[in-house]
N, C-alpha and C positions, 0 to 999 in steps of 0.2 A: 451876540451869541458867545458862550464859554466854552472853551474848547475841553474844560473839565466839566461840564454839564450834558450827559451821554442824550438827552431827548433833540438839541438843535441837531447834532450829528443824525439822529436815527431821521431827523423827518427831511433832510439833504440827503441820503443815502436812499430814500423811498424814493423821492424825485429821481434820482439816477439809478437805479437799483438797474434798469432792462440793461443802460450802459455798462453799469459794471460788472454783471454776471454774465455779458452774452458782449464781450470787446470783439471776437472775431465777425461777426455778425454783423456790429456798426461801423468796424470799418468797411467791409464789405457792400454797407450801404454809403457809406463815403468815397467811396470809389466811383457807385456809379455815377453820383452827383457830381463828381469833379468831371467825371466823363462826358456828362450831358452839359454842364456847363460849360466845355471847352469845346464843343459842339457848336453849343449856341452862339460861343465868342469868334467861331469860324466863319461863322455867315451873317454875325452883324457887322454893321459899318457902323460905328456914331459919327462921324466926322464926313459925313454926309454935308452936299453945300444945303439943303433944302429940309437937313433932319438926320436923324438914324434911319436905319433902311437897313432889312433883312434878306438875304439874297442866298435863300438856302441850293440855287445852283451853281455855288461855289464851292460846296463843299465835294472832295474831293476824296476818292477811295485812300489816298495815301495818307490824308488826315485821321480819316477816321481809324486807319490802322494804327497810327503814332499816338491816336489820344487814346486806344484801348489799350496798346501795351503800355505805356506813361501810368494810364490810370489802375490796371492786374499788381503791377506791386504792393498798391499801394492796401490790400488786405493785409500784409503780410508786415506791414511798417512798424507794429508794437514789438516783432518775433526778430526782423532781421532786420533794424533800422538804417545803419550804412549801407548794406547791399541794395537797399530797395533806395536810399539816396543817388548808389552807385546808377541802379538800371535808370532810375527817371531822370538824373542828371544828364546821364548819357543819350535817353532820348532825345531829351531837349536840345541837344546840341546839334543831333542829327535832324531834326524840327528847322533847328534855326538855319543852317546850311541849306537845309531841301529846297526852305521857303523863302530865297535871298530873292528870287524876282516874283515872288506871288504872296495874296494877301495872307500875313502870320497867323497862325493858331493857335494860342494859348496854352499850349503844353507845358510850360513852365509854370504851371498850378500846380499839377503835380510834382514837381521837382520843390516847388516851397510848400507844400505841406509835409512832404518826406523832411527838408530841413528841421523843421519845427519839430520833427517826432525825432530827429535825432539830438536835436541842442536837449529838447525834457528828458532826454534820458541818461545823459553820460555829463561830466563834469564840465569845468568852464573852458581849464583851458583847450581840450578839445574840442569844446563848445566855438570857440574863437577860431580855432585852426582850422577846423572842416567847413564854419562859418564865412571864413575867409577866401579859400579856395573857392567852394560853391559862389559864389558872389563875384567873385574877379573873374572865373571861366568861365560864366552864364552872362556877366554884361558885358566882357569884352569880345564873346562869340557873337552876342548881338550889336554892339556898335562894328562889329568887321564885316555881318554879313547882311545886316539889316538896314533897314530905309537910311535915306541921308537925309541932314544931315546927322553925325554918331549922334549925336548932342539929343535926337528927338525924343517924344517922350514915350513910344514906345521902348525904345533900347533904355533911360534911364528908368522905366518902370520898373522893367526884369532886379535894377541894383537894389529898388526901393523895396520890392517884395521880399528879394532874400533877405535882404536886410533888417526886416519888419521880422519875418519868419526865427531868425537866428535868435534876434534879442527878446521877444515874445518866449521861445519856445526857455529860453536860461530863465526867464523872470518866474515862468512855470514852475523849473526843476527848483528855484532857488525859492519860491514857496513852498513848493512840495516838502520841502528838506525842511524847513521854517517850523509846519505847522507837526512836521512827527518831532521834530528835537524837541517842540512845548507837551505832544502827545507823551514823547519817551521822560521828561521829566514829569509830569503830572502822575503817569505810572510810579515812577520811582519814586515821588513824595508820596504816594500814596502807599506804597509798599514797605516807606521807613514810618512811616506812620503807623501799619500795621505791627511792623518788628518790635518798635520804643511801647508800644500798649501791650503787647509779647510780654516783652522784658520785664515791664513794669509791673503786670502781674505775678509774672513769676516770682521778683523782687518781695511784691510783699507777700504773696503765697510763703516764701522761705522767712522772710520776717516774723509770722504768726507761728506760722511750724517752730520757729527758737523760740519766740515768747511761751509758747504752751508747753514746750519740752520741757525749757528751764520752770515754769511754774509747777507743773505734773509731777516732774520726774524727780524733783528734790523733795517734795513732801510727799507724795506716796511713797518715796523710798523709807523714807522717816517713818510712814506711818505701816508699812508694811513691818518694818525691824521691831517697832514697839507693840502692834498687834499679834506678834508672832512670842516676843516677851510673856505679852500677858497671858496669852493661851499658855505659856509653856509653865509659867510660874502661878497660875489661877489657885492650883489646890494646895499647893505648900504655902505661897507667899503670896495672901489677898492683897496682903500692900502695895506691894510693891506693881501686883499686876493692878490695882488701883493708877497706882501712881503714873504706870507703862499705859494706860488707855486714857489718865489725862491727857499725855504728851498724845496721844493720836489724837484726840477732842482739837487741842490747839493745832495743831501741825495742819487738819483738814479747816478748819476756820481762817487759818493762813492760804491756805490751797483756793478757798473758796472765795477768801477775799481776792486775792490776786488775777482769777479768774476772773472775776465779776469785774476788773478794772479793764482787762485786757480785751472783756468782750466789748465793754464801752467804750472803749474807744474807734472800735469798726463799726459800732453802731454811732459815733458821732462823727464820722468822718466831714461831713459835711459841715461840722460845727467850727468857726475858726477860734472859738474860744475854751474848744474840748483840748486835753494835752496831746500831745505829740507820740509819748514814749508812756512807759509807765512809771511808777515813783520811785521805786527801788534804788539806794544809792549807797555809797561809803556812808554813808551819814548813819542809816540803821546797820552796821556790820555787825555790832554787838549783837543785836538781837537775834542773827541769821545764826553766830557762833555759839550764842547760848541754846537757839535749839541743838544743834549738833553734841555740845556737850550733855545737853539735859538725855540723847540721842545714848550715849556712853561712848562720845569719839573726845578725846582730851585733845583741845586746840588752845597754841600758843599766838597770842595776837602783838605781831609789832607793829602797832602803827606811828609813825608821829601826826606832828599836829599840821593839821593841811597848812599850807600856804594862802591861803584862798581856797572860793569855792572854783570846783570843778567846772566842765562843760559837762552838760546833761548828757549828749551820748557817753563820753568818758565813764561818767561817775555810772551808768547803767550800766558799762559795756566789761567795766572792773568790779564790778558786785556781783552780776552771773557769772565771771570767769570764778572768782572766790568759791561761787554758790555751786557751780558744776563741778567743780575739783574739788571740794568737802564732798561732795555726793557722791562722787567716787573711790574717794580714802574709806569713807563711812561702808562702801559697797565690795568695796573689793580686797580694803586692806586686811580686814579681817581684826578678830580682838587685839587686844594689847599694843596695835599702832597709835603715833602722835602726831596730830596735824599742825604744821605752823604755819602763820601767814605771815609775810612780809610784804609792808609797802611802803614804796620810798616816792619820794616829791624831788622831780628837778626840774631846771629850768624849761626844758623841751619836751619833759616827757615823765611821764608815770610810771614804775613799775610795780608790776602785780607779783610776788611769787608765795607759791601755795606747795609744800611737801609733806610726806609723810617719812617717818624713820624709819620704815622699813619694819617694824618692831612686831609688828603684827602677825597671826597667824592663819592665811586664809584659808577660808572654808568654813571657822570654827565660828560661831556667831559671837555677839556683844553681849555680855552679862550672863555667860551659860559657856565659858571655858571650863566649870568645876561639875556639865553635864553630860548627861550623854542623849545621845538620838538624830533626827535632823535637825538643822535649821529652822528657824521660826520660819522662813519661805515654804516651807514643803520641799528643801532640792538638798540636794549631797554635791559638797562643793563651793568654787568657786561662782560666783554668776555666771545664769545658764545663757543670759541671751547675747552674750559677746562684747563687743566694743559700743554699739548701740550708736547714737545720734550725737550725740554730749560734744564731744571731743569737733565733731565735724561742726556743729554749731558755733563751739566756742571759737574755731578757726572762721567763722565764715564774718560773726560777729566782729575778731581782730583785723580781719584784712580789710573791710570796709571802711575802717577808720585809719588806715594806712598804719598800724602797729605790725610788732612779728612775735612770735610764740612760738617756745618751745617747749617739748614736752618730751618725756622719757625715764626711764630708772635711771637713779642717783650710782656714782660710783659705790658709797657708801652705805649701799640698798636704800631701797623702799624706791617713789615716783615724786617726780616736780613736774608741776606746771610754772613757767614764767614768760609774762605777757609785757611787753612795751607798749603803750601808749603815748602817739604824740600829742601834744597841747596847744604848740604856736597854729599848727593848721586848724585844726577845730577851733580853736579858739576866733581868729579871724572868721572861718566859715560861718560861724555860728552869729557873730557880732555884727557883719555886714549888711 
């Protein structure tokens, strides 16, 4: 039987179920049995020369009074277990004294099943001490006042019962304790089991939510700026609104492609030959800058020459920081700003830094300084929806890889992002 498998428990629990809904009850019915049984023990002989022999005109009003109050505590054994040790201990002594010239009566049943209900309930070393006491006062009351010689085996019975009683009732309590400490840990693995699959989901829930941000929100941005272009420029300038809704042809075929990768990959999860991440790396920076530029955000690109290739988180994790920080010069800096990138190779770590000059003038859209009206969005202004996800992403992205980012207006105006990247940890993580 598994003590994590709930069917062996439910059909042990059926078995006892009258037991365990209704304890006052069965003790109640164990009282009277110890009652009648100590009855019965008053008026047999076994040690008869010709047999046992029952000789119920021996029993005696005073017995039966000692074996009924011995045995009335003993309902009350699970509620007040020392006191009702106390009452039937006590009887039993006044038992043993009563009965120093007449034949004994078994009172001291109930005095060892009181012991037993007190050792299953309460700790060892009380277990021992009460154990103790009950055991030396109960057989040295009967070797003082019981049959000779002390040695007989009445009087050593009384030591061997308590005795039996004390260490039975600890092997109880010290199961009992056994079988909830495996119960209390089963729960508790069961409960960090629930927590880590929690987590886990949540984990990649926020993983997708970045992948689709970062995919979404940098080409709809793009493709909102150049369809808002060509509307604005349609009846003056066919060209150019030509040339403003190829960039949105490409920019959503980029979008779509991207997507299409991102979804494939939750649809191949199963597959251990599907990737991991999606492809996006340093390796295409050009192409991300060239949109931007073809975009009308003018970006300075310093790269040098890698040292090596990256780790695949790295190399993702620093091409959407790039990709969300142009998204945002492009959105917020307004015409006439310049974006620069810089990224430097050292031995520990990457960094990423992405500014604008400040140069810009928000509000005023890209390629429509010398107009007038709204924005190709439809809004008046800076960006209406606020701070947005971006930024919380690009932070959730750096702290996973144990880098730090910082982000803020430049003394010298305009805004920087710049992101550290470590390499020796990833790089082990990744290799082992």
């Amino acid at each position: 039987m598994s003590l994590l498998d709930p069917r062996p428990d439910a059909a042990r629990a059926g078995r006892f179920a009258w037991y365990r809904t209704h304890p006052f009850a069965f003790d109640a019915a164990l009282a009277v049995a110890v009652f009648v049984c100590i009855l019965f023990g008053a008026v047999a002989d076994p040690h008869r020369l010709h047999g046992p022999r029952i000789a119920p005109d021996e029993l005696t009003i005073t017995t039966v009074v000692l074996a009924a109050l011995a045995c009335a505590p003993l309902v009350l054994r699970r509620r007040l277990p020392r006191s009702v040790l106390a009452a039937t201990g006590t009887l039993t002594l006044v038992e043993l004294i009563a009965s120093a010239s007449t034949p004994r009566a078994p009172v001291a049943v109930a005095a060892v099943i009181a012991l037993y209900t007190v050792a299953s309930r309460t700790d060892r070393p009380t277990t021992w001490r009460i154990g103790a006491l009950t055991v030396v006062v109960l057989t040295a009351s009967a070797m003082l006042y019981g049959p000779r010689p002390w040695y007989a085996q009445e009087n050593l019975g009384i030591f061997a019962w308590t005795g039996m009683a004390a260490a039975a009732g600890d092997a109880v309590r010290s199961r009992r304790a056994f079988v909830d400490a495996i119960r209390e840990r089963a729960e508790r693995a069961e409960r960090t089991r629930e927590e880590e699959a929690r987590r886990r989901v949540a984990e990649e829930r926020l993983r997708i939510a970045r992948e689709l941000h970062d995919v979404v929100a940098h080409h709809i941005a793009l493709v909102n700026v150049q369809a808002g272009v060509a509307s604005h420029v349609m009846d003056n300038r066919p060209d150019q609104a030509k040339q403003a809704l190829a960039h949105v042809r490409e920019a959503s075929r980029s979008a779509l492609e991207e997507l299409r990768a991102t979804v494939g990959l939750l649809r191949q999860s199963d597959d251990p030959k599907a990737p991991t991440e999606p492809a996006p790396g340093l390796g295409v920076l050009d192409q991300l800058v060239d949109g931007f530029v073809r975009a009308g955000l003018p970006v300075d690109l310093e790269v040098p020459e890698a040292p090596g290739p990256l780790p695949a988180s790295v190399d993702l994790t620093a091409y959407r920081v790039v990709q969300e920080a142009l998204t945002n010069v492009h959105k917020h800096a307004g015409e006439g700003a310049r974006a620069t990138i810089r990224i430097a190779y050292h031995a520990s770590a990457l960094t990423v830094t992405v500014l604008d000059d400040g140069g810009g003038h928000a509000g005023v859209p890209r390629q429509r300084a010398d107009r007038s009206g709204p924005p190709p969005g439809g809004t008046d202004g800076p960006e209406e929806n606020g701070g947005g996800h971006g930024l919380i992403g690009m932070r959730e992205r750096v702290y996973a890889l144990g880098g730090t980012i910082v982000t803020g207006p430049r003394a010298a105006g305009g805004f920087q992002v710049r992101v550290t990247l470590p390499l020796q940890n990833v790089r082990t993580g990744e290799t082992s």
